[in-house]
ZAMARGU-4260 file (C-alpha; in steps of 0.2 Angstrom, whole numbers, plus 5000, padded with zeros to 4 digits):
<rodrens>
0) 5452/6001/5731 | 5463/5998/5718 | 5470/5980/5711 | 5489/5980/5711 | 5500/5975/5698
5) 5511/5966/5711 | 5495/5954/5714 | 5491/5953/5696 | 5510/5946/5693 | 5508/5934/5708
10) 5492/5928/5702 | 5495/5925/5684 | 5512/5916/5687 | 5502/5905/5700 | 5489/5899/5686
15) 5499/5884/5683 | 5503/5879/5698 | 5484/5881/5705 | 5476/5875/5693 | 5468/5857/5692
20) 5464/5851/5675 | 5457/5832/5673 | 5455/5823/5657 | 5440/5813/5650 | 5431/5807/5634
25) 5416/5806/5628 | 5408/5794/5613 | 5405/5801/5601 | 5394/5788/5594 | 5391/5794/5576
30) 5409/5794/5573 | 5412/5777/5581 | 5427/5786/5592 | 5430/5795/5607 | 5431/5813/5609
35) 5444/5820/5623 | 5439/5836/5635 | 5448/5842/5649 | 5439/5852/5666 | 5449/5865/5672
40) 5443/5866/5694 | 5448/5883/5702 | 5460/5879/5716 | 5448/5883/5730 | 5435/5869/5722
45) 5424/5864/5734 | 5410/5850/5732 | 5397/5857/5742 | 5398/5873/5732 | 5388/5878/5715
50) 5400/5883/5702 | 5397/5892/5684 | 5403/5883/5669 | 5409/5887/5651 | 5411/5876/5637
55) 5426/5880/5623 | 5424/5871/5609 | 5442/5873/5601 | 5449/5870/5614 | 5468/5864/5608
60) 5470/5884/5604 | 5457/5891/5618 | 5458/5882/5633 | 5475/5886/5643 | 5470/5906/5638
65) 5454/5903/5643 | 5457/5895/5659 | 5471/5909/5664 | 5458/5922/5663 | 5445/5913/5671
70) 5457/5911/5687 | 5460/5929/5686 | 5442/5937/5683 | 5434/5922/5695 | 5446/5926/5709
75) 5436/5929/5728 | 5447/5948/5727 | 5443/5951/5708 | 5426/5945/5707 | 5424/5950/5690
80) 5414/5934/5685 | 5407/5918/5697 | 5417/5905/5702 | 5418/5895/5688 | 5424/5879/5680
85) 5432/5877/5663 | 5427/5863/5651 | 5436/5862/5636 | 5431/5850/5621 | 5444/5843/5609
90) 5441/5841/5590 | 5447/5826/5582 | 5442/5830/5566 | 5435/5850/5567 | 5426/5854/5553
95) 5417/5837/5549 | 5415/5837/5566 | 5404/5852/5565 | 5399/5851/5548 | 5391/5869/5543
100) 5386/5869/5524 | 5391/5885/5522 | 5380/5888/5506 | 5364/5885/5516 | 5368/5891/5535
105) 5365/5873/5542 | 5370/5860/5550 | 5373/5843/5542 | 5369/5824/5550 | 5387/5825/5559
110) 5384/5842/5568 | 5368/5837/5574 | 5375/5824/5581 | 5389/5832/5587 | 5377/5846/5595
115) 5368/5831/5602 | 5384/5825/5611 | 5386/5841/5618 | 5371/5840/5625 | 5366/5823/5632
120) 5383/5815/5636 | 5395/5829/5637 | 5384/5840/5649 | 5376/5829/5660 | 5392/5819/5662
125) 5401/5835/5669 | 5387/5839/5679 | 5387/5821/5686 | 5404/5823/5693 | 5404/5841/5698
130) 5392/5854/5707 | 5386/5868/5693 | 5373/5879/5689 | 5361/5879/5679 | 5368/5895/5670
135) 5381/5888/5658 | 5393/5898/5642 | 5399/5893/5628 | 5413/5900/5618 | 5420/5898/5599
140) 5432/5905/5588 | 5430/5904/5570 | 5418/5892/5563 | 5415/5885/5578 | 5410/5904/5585
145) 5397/5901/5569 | 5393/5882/5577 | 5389/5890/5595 | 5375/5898/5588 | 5365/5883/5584
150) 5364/5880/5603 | 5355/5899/5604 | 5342/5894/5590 | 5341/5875/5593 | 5343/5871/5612
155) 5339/5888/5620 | 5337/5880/5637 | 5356/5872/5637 | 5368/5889/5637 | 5364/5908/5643
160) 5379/5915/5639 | 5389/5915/5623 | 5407/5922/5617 | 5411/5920/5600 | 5427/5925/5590
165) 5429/5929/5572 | 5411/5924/5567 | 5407/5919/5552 | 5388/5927/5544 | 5376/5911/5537
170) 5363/5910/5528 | 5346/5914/5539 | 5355/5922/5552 | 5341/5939/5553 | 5327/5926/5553
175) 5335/5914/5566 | 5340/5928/5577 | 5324/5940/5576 | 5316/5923/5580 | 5324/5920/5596
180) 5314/5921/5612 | 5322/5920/5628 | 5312/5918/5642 | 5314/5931/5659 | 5320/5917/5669
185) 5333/5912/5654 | 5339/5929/5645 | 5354/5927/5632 | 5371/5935/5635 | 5379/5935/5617
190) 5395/5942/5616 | 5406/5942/5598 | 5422/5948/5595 | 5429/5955/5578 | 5448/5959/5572
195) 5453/5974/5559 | 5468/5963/5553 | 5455/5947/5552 | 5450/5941/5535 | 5437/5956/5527
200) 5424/5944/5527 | 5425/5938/5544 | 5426/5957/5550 | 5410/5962/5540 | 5400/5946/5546
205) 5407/5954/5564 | 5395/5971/5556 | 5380/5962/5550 | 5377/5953/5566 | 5378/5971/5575
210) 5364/5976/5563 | 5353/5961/5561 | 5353/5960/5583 | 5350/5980/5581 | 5335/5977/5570
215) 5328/5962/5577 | 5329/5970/5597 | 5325/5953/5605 | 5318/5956/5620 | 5329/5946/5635
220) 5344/5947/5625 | 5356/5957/5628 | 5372/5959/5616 | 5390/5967/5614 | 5401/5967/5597
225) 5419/5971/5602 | 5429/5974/5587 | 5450/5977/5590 | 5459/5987/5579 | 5476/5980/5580
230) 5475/5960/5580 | 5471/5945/5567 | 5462/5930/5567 | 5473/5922/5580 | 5481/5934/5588
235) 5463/5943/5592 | 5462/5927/5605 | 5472/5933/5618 | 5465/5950/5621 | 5447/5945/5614
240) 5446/5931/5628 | 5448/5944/5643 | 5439/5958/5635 | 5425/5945/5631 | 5422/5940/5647
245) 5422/5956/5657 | 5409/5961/5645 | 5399/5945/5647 | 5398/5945/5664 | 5396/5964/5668
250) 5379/5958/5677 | 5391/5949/5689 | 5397/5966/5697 | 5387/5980/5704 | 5388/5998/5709
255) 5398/6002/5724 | 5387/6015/5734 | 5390/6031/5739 | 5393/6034/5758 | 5380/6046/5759
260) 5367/6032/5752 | 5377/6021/5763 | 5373/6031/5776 | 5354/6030/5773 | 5355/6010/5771
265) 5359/6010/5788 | 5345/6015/5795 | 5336/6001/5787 | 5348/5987/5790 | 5360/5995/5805
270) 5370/5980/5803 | 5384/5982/5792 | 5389/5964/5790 | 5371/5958/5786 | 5369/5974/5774
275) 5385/5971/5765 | 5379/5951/5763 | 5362/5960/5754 | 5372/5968/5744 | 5383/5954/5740
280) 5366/5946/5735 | 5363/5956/5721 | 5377/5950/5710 | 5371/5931/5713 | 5353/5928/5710
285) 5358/5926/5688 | 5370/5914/5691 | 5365/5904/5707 | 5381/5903/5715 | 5389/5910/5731
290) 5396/5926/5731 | 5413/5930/5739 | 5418/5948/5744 | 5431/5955/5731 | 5444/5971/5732
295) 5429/5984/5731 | 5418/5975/5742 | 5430/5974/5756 | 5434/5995/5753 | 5413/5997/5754
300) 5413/5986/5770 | 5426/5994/5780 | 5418/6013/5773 | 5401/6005/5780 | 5412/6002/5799
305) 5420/6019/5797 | 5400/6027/5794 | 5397/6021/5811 | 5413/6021/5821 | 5424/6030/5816
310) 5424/6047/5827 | 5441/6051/5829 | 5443/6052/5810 | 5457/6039/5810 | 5449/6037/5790
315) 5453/6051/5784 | 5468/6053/5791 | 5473/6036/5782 | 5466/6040/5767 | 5477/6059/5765
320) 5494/6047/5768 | 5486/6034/5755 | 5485/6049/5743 | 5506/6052/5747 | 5513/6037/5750
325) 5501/6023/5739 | 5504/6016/5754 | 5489/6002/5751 | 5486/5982/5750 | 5471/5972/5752
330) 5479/5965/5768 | 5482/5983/5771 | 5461/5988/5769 | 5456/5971/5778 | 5467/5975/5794
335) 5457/5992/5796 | 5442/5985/5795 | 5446/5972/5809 | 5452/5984/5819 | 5434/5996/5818
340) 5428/5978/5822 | 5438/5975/5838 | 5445/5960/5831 | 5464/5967/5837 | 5474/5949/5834
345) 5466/5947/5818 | 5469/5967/5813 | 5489/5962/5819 | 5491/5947/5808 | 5483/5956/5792
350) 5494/5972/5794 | 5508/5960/5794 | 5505/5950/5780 | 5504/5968/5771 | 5521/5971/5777
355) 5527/5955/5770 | 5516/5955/5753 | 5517/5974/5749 | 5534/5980/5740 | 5534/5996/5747
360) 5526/6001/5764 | 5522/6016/5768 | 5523/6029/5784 | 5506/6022/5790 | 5510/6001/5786
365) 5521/6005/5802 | 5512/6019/5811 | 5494/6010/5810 | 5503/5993/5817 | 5512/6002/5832
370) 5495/6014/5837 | 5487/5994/5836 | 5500/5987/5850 | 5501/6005/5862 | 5483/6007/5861
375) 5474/5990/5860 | 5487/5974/5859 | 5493/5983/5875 | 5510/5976/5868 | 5524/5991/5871
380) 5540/5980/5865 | 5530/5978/5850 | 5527/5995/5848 | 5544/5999/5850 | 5551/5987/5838
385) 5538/5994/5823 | 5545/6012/5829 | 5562/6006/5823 | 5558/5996/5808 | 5548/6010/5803
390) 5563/6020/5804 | 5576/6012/5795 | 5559/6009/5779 | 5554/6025/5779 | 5567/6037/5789
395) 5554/6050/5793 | 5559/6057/5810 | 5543/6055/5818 | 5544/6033/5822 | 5556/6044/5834
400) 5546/6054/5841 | 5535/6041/5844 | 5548/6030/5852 | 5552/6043/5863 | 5535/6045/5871
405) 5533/6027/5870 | 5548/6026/5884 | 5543/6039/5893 | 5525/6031/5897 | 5531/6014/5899
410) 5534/6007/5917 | 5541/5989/5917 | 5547/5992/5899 | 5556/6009/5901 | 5572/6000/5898
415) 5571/5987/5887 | 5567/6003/5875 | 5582/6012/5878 | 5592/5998/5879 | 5585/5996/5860
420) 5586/6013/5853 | 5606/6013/5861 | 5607/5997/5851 | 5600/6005/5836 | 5610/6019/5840
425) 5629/6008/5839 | 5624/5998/5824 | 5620/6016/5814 | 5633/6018/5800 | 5624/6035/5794
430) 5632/6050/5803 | 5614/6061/5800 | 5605/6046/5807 | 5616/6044/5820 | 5614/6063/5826
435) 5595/6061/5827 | 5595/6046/5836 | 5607/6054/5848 | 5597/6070/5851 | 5581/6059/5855
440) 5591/6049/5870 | 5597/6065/5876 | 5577/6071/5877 | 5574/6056/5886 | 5587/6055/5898
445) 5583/6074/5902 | 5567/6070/5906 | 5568/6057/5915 | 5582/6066/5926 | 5596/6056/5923
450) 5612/6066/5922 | 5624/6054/5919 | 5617/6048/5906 | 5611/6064/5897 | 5631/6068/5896
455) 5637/6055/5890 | 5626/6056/5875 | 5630/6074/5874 | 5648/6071/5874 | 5645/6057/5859
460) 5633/6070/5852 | 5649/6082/5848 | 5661/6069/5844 | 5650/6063/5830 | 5647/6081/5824
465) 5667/6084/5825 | 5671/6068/5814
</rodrens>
């Protein structure tokens, strides 16, 4: 199932508007003075759930990108990382702050202490107020991509995951990191993004951590170098970010299955809901936190309903119009499955809302909702009035047809659908359109053996071919 650009737009213009961002501070007791940070919620926050959390350090150039991307990649449909919180943490003064002798590759008394603010006020007063995992990220960009990597080598227990931007190569760094021993329980995810247009020093330290985390194969870590060919040190942010963390938490998705494996699942569980919730489990187990059904998810779960009821091949069918029309939604997915569920009223509402979210419906966003009210809402006006809509959206010829046997079969509604295709008929400015909804009503009234009727239709049938 694909992810539409028109849900991409909707999302991404309503990051600000959902998002709930609260401020703090922290004392930083070393200093003498507070340090600000800001937690960015996901709009659906919920208490009694786990959430996923990631640090920025640098966060007055980070945060707002970071938090955007988290919404979209931690969104239920996109589900390309865990629901997540954002924590970002404010520099008053960065580089004292930090304070990396550069010359030797450590850290001096103010970024121990600084480190040690991270970790025993900053942390456990975010975890005090908010429900996360035990699996935490951290992310940096420039020296503090370099900073980051002191919690790797010092705190190993405190963050799992890593993104750094523009890193900067220290002293030590081969011993440090062939060193490093992460536990099965705990493996590292280390992530680190270089520029071409960066400064040449910040690129080649991007090079010799590839090769020293080559060398040094660390068993339980696992690590990426992204390196972009057309961005500098700060424009690298916005497309590192993104790219970053779709890399970083690529253990978060899984493969869907082919139906024919499917197929074979079955038999061991026969129970499509429960099997799909196994399935769902196997993205969850790293990151202890609840798992909702995404885009792909929602396509493997209604092929798992199709496996076992589909007979009549109402799939495939669907699937050749797809192919023509990109006639396709989530809402457009969900409502199939609901309907292979018997869940009719829910199916009704969800092909509805495609109708309303979708910009441009297709022959079977109509067909599928009128064989949904004939056949199972029992609901012939409904029908009729889809028959119609689905006439004047799409103009093929056969909501027509449709509408014809629709009137012919009905008893106690026979004329409330003529009396809407005459309707339809007088409000028709289009002389072809006109014609064809002309010729039907003279099929009708033929069959049903009115004469009268029949006639007059003929007789406006040649006055509209004469004009």
């Amino acid at each position: 199932m694909r992810i539409f650009f028109f849900f991409l737009l909707t999302l991404s213009l309503s990051v600000a508007k959902s998002q709930s961002i609260i401020e703090d501070s922290v004392f930083f007791k070393h200093a003498n003075a507070y340090r600000t940070y800001k937690v960015w919620l996901p709009n659906d926050y919920d208490s009694t759930k786990n959430y996923h959390s990631i640090y920025c350090l640098d966060a007055s150039l980070l945060f707002n990108l970071l938090t955007a991307n988290v919404e979209l990649y931690s969104d239920p449909f996109v589900a390309k990382m865990p629901p997540t919180i954002v924590v970002g943490l404010y520099f008053d003064h960065r580089n004292e702050d930090m304070d990396i002798d550069w010359n030797k590759g450590e850290l001096g008394q103010q970024g121990i202490a600084f480190m040690d603010l991270v970790k025993n006020e900053l942390v456990p007063k975010v975890e005090a107020n908010y429900t996360t995992t035990s699996y935490r990220s951290i992310m940096g960009h420039s020296n503090s991509s370099s900073f980051i990597e002191f919690f790797m080598w010092n705190e190993p227990e405190l963050f799992q995951g890593f993104l750094g931007m523009s890193q900067f190569q220290l002293e030590g760094d081969g011993e440090r990191f062939c060193q490093l021993n992460p536990t099965t329980e705990k493996p590292v995810d280390y992530v680190f993004v270089s520029a071409k247009e960066d400064a040449e020093y910040r690129l080649e330290s991007g090079y010799a951590h590839e090769q020293i985390l080559d060398s040094c194969q660390v068993t339980n870590f696992n690590f990426e170098h992204i390196v972009l060919d057309k961005a500098d040190h700060l424009t690298m942010v916005a497309t590192g970010i993104p790219l970053g963390l779709e890399e970083l938490y690529k253990s978060y998705r899984f493969e869907l299955f082919p139906d024919s494996l499917l197929t074979l699942m079955l038999k061991e569980q026969p129970n499509p809901t429960q099997l799909m919730d196994s399935l769902i489990d196997l993205r969850v187990g790293k990151y202890d936190v609840e798992a909702d059904f995404s885009f792909d998810d929602l396509n493997q779960y209604y092929n798992l309903f199709v496996l076992l009821k589909d007979s009549i091949g109402i799939s495939a069918a669907t699937q050749k119009y797809e192919a023509m029309f990109q006639d396709s939604s989530e809402f457009f997915y969900e409502a199939q499955h609901l309907e292979m569920m018997g869940a009719y009223h829910a199916a009704e509402k969800s092909y509805l809302r495609h109708l309303d979210y979708y910009c441009c419906p297709g022959y079977w966003s109509y067909m599928r909702l009128i064989m949904l009210y004939e056949y199972y809402l029992k609901d012939v006006k409904e029908a009729m009035n889809y028959c119609l809509m689905g006439y004047d959206e799409i103009g093929d010829a056969e909501f027509l047809n449709r509408m014809k046997k629709l009137i012919l079969k009905a008893e106690k509604d026979q004329k409330k659908g003529l009396d809407l295709l005459e309707n339809h008929l007088n409000k028709s400015d289009h002389k072809r359109e006109a014609e064809l909804i002309c010729i039907k009503l003279i099929e009708i009234y033929e069959e049903l053996g009115n004469v009268k009727k029949t006639r007059q239709f003929q007789r406006k049938l040649e006055e509209n071919t004469k004009d």
